[in-house]
VOGU-3710 file (C-alpha; in Angstrom, 3 decimals, decimal comma):
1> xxxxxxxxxx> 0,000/0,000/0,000  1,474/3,757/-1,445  0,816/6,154/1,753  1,536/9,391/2,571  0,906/12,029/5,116  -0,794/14,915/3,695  -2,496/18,518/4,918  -2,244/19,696/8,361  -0,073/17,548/9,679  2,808/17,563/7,467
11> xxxxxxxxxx> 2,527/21,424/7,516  2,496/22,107/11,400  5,012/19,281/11,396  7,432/21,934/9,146  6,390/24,943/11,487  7,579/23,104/14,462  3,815/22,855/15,939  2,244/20,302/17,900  0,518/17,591/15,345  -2,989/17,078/16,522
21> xxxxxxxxxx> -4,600/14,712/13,430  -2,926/12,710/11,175  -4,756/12,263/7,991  -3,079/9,572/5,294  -3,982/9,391/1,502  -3,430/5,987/-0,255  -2,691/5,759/-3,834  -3,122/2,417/-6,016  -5,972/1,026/-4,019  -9,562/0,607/-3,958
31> xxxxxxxxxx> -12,226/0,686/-1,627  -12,678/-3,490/-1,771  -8,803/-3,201/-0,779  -9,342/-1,597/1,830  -11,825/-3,233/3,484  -9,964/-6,687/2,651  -6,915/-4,986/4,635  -9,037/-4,417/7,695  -9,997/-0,561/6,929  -13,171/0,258/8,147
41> xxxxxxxxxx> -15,474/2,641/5,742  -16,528/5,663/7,118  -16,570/8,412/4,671  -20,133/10,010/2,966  -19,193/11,780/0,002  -15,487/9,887/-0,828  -13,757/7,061/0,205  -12,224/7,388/3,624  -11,370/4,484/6,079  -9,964/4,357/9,661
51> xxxxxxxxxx> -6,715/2,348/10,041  -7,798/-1,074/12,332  -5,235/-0,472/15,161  -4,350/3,534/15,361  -7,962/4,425/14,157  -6,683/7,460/11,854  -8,565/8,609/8,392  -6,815/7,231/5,145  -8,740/8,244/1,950  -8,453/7,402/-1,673
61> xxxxxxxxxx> -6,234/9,505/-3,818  -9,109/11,502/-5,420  -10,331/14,469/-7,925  -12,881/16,799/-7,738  -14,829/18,252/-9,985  -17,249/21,422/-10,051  -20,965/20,562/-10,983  -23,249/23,227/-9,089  -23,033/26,216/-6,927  -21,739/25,752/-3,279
71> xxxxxxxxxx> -19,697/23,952/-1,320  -21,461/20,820/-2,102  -21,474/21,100/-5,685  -18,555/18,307/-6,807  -18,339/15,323/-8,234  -15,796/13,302/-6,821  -13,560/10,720/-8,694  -11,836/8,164/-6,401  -9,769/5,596/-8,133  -6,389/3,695/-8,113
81> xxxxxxxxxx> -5,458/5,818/-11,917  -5,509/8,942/-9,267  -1,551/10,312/-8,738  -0,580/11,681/-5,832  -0,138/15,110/-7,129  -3,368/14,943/-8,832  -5,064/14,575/-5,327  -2,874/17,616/-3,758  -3,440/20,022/-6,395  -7,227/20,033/-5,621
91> xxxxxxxxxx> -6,490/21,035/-1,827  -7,040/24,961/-1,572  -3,399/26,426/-0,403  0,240/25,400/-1,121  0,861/24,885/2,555  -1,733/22,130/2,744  -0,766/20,625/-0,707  2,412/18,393/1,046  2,494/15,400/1,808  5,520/12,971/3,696
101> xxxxxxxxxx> 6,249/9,739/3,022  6,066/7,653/6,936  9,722/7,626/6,674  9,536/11,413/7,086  10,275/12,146/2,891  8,640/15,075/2,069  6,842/15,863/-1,329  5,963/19,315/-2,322  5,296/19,083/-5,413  3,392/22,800/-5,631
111> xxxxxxxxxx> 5,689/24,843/-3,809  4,474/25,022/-0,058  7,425/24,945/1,984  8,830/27,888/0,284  5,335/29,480/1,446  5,387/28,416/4,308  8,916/29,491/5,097  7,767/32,601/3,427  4,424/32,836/5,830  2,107/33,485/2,846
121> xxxxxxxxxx> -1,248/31,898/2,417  -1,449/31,470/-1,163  -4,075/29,249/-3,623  -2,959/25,837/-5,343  -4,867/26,510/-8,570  -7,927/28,459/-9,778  -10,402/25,661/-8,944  -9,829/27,057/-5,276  -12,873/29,382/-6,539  -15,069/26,724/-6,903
131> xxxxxxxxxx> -15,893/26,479/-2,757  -16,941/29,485/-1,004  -15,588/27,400/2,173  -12,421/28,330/1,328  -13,062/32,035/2,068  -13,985/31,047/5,664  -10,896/29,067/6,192  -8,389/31,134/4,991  -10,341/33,335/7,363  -9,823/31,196/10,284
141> xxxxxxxxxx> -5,865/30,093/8,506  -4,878/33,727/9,457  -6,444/33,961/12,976  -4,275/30,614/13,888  -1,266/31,842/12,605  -1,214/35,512/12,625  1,629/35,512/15,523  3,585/33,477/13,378  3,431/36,546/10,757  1,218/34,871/7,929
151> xxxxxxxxxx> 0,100/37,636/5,181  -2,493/36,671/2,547  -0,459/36,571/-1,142  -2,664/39,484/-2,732  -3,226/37,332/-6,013  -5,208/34,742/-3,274  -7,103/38,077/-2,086  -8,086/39,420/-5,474  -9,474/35,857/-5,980  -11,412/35,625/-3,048
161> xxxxxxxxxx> -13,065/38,799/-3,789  -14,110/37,946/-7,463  -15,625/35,002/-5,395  -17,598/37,105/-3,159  -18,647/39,605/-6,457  -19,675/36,588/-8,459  -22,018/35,542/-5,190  -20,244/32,075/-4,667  -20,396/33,028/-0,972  -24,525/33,518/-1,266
171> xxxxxxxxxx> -24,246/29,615/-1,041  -22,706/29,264/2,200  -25,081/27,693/4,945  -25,571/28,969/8,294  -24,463/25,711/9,743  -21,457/26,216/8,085  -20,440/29,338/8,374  -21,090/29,033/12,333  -18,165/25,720/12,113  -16,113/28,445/10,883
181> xxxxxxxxxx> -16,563/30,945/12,951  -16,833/28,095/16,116  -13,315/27,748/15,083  -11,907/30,868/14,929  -12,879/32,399/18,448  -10,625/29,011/19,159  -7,942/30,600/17,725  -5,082/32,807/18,990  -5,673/35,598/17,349  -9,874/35,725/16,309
191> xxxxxxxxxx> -9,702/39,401/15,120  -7,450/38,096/12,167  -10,827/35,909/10,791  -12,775/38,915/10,683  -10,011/41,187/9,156  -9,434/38,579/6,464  -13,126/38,384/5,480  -13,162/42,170/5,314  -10,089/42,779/2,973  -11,479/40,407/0,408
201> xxxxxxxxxx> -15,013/42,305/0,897  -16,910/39,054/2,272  -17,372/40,289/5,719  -20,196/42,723/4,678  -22,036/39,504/3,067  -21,116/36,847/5,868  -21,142/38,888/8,815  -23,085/42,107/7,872  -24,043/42,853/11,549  -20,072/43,128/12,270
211> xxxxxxxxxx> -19,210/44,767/9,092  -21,260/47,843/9,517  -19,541/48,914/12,891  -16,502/49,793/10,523  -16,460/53,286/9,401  -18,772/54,497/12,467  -17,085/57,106/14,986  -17,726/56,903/18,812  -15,915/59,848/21,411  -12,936/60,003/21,173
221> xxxxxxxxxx> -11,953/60,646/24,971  -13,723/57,383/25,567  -12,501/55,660/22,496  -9,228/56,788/21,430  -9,357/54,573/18,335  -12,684/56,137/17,599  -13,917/53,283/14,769  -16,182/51,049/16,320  -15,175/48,471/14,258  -11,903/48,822/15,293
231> xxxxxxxxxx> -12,955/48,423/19,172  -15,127/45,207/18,575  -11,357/44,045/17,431  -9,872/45,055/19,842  -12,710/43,798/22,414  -11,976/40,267/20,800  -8,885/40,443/20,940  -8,972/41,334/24,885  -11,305/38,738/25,475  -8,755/36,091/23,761
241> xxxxxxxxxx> -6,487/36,793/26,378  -8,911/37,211/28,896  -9,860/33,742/28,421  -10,616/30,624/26,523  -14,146/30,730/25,803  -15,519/31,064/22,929  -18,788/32,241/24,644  -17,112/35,437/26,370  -15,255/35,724/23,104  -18,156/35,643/21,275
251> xxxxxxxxxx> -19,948/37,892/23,487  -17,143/40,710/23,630  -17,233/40,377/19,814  -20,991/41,711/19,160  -21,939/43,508/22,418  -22,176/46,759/20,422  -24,072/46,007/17,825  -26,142/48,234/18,506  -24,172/51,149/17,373  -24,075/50,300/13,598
261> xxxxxxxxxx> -28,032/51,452/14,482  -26,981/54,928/15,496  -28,219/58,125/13,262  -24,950/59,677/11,855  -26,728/63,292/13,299  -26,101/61,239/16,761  -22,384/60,582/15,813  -20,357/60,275/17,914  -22,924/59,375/20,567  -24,881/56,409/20,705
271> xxxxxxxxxx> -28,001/56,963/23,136  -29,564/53,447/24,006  -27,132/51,297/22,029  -27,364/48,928/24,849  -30,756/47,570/24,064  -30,855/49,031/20,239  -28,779/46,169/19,519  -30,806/43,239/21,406  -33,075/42,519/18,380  -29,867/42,733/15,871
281> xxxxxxxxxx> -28,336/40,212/17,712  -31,677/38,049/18,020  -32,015/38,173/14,351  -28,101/37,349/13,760  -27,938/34,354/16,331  -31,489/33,126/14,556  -29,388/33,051/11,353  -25,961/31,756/11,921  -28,033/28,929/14,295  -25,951/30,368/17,304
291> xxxxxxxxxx> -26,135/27,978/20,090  -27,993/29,033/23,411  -24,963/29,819/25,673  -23,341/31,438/23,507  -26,851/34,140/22,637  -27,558/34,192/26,360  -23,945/35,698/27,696  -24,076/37,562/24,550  -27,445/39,350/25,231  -26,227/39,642/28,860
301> xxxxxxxxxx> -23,160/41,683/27,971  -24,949/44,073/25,554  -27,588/44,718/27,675  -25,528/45,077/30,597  -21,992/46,157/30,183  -22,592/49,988/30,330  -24,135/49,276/33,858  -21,112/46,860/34,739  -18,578/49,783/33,739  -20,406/51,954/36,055
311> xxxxxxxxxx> -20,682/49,878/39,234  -18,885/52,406/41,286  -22,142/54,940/40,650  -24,415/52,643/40,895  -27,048/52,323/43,548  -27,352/49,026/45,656  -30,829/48,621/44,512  -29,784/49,001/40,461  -26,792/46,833/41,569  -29,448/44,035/43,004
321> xxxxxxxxxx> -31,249/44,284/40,444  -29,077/44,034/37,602  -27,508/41,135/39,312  -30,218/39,258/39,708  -30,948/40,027/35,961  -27,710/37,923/35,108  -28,546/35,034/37,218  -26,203/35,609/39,562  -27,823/34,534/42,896  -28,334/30,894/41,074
331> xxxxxxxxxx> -25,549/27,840/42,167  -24,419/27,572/38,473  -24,463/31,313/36,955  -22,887/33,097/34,513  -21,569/36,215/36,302  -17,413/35,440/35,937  -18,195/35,423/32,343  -20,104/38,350/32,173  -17,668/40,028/34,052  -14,605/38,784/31,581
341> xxxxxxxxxx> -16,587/39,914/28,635  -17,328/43,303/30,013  -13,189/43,757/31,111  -12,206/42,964/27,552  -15,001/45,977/26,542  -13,378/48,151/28,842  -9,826/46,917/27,778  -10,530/46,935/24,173  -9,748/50,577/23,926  -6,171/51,946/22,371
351> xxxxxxxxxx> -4,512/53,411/25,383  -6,515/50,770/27,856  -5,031/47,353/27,289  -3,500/46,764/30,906  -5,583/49,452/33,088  -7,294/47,576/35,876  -10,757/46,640/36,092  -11,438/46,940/39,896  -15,321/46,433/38,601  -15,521/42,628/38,088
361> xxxxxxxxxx> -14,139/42,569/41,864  -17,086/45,108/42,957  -19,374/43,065/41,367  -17,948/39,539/42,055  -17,719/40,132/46,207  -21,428/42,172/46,106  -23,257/38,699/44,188  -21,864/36,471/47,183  -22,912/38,470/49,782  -26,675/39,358/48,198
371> xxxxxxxxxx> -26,705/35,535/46,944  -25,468/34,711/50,955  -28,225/36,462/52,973  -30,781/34,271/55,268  -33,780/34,191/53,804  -35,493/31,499/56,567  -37,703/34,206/58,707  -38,974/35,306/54,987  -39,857/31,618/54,002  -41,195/31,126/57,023
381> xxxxxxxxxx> -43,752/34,415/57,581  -47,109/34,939/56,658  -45,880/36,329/52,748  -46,891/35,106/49,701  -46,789/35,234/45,538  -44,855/38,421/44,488  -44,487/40,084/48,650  -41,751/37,137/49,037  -40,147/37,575/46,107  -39,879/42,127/47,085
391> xxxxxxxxxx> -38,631/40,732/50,520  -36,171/38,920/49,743  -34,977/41,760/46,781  -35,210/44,218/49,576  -32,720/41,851/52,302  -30,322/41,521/49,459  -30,353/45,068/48,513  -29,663/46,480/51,705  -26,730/43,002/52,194  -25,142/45,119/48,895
401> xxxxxxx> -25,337/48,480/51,100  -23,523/47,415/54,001  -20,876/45,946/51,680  -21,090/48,996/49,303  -20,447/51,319/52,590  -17,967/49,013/54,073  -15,754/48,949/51,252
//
């Protein structure tokens, strides 16, 4: 059997990273092969088996061919006529068009270790404009490896963006698109994915909620970098170091929506962008077939984070209120989240990357001791309905007073 190494693996393997897959293509065989050999089938739309005792993917050297609009649109040709270089050339970049023999030869046949030593993402062949996928995982390409100084080769860009003109990226489904994006607020570096999209003009047609923040001014002595694009990048990127959920990364990425609502007469103010934005982000998690945890912190954080940044003014009763608003008197809540999202907002600013947040700590402490008060003699009494319900707002709010005062 003719194996090789091929895709990922071979390339991290060159940049010195950490190989998570292997995938293996097999030349000269066929699927009854296979299966004789002990493969097991497993693939849908090609042949792909998993090995009997290491349980990695080895597929059949194959071709593709373009037969409809979409990702979908191929007809694939598996057989053992199918070359080795005949399978690479219809992967989408030179740095995934390598493969290494499992003594560790490589074969390059297309040039990607020169780009990858060069740190350009650049397109095996024109057919890469036959998958609107490809725009999306470039996308997410560029937010892995943007540390690692990556640049897109500009022929690759002016391709992508006769893709998006000719409407190839109207095909993408929401399922997919969400993969992508699932993906990318992974990465190191998510703001990369969105940059990407927008230099090769698909962001305003993928992400048109996101794209519309660019070119829209907030004040200045708030927002030094003024662009509000600009600060949901920077609020990503925050939240990326903040921490490693895609939920609060997710959530610091759209929580101002709501200002790509603003009238330009309002510019550079943006009076009730806070709960403007709510049904934007509705409609936009409706579409991309968001997940729930990820739409609930989000709608949390937009609604919220003006009030979080102000917790210092804030009365104990707003404080209480809000608070319980979150969830944040229930055993598993969301508040540390909330917080982290909001921090990266307040980070997110040019001149604001390392200032503290003494808020989240305000906020944290003031939970525990509203979520801590005794609440048996209320149980207990004579109340009912709604009356236990203000009685047990009203112990907690004055529980945030004392600790307010005592701070």
């Amino acid at each position: 059997m003719e194996i090789y190494l091929v895709g990922g693996a071979v390339r991290d393997q060159l940049l010195g990273l950490p190989v998570k897959e292997r995938d293996w293509v097999v030349i000269g065989e066929t699927p009854e092969s296979m299966v004789k050999q002990g493969f097991r089938p497993v693939g849908k739309d090609f042949p792909v088996f998993l090995h009997p005792q290491s349980r990695e993917e080895y597929a059949l050297a194959r071709t593709e061919r373009k037969t409809a609009p979409g990702y979908k649109g191929f007809t694939v040709h598996a057989s053992p006529d199918v070359s080795l270089e005949q399978d690479l050339i219809r992967r989408d970049l030179t740095i995934n068009a390598m493969a290494m023999t499992p003594e560790g030869l490589l074969v390059d046949p297309y040039g990607g270790r020169r780009d990858l030593e060069r740190r350009i993402f650049r397109h095996i062949s024109p057919a890469f404009a036959e998958d609107p996928v490809r725009i999306l995982r470039i996308a997410r390409f560029a937010a892995r490896y943007a540390d690692l100084g990556f640049t897109l080769a500009e022929e690759t860009r002016v391709l992508m963006q006769s893709m998006v003109t000719a409407g190839e990226v109207d095909h993408l489904v929401p399922e997919r698109v969400w993969a992508e994006l699932f993906k990318a607020l992974n990465e190191k570096s998510p703001s990369a994915f969105f940059y990407t999209l927008k230099d090769c003009a698909a962001l305003d047609k993928i992400f048109p909620e996101i794209s519309c923040l660019f070119g829209v001014p907030q004040p200045e002595k708030h927002h030094p970098e003024i662009d509000t694009g600009i600060h949901a990048m920077l609020c990503l990127e925050q939240a990326a170091l903040l921490s490693p959920s895609p939920e609060v990364r997710f959530a610091a990425l759209v929580h101002d929506l709501g200002k790509g609502l603003s009238p330009e007469a309002n510019w550079p103010h943006h009076y009730a962008h806070e709960t403007q934005g709510l049904p934007v982000l509705e409609r936009m998690c409706a579409r991309l077939r968001v997940p729930n945890s990820f739409k609930s912190l989000a709608m949390q954080v937009m609604q919220y984070h003006t009030h979080c940044h102000r917790a210092f003014e804030l009365r104990a009763s707003t404080i209480t209120d809000m608070l319980a608003a979150l969830g944040a008197y229930k055993p598993n809540n969301k508040l540390p989240e909330f917080l982290l999202a909001c921090e990266a907002d307040a980070k997110g600013r040019t001149g604001f990357e390392h200032s503290p947040y003494p808020q989240a700590g305000l906020l944290s402490a003031a939970a525990k001791e509203a979520a801590s008060v005794d609440m048996s003699a209320i149980l207990n009494s004579e109340l009912k309905g709604a009356d236990i319900g203000e009685a047990i707002r009203r112990l907690r709010i004055k529980a945030v007073a004392e600790f307010i005062k005592s701070e």
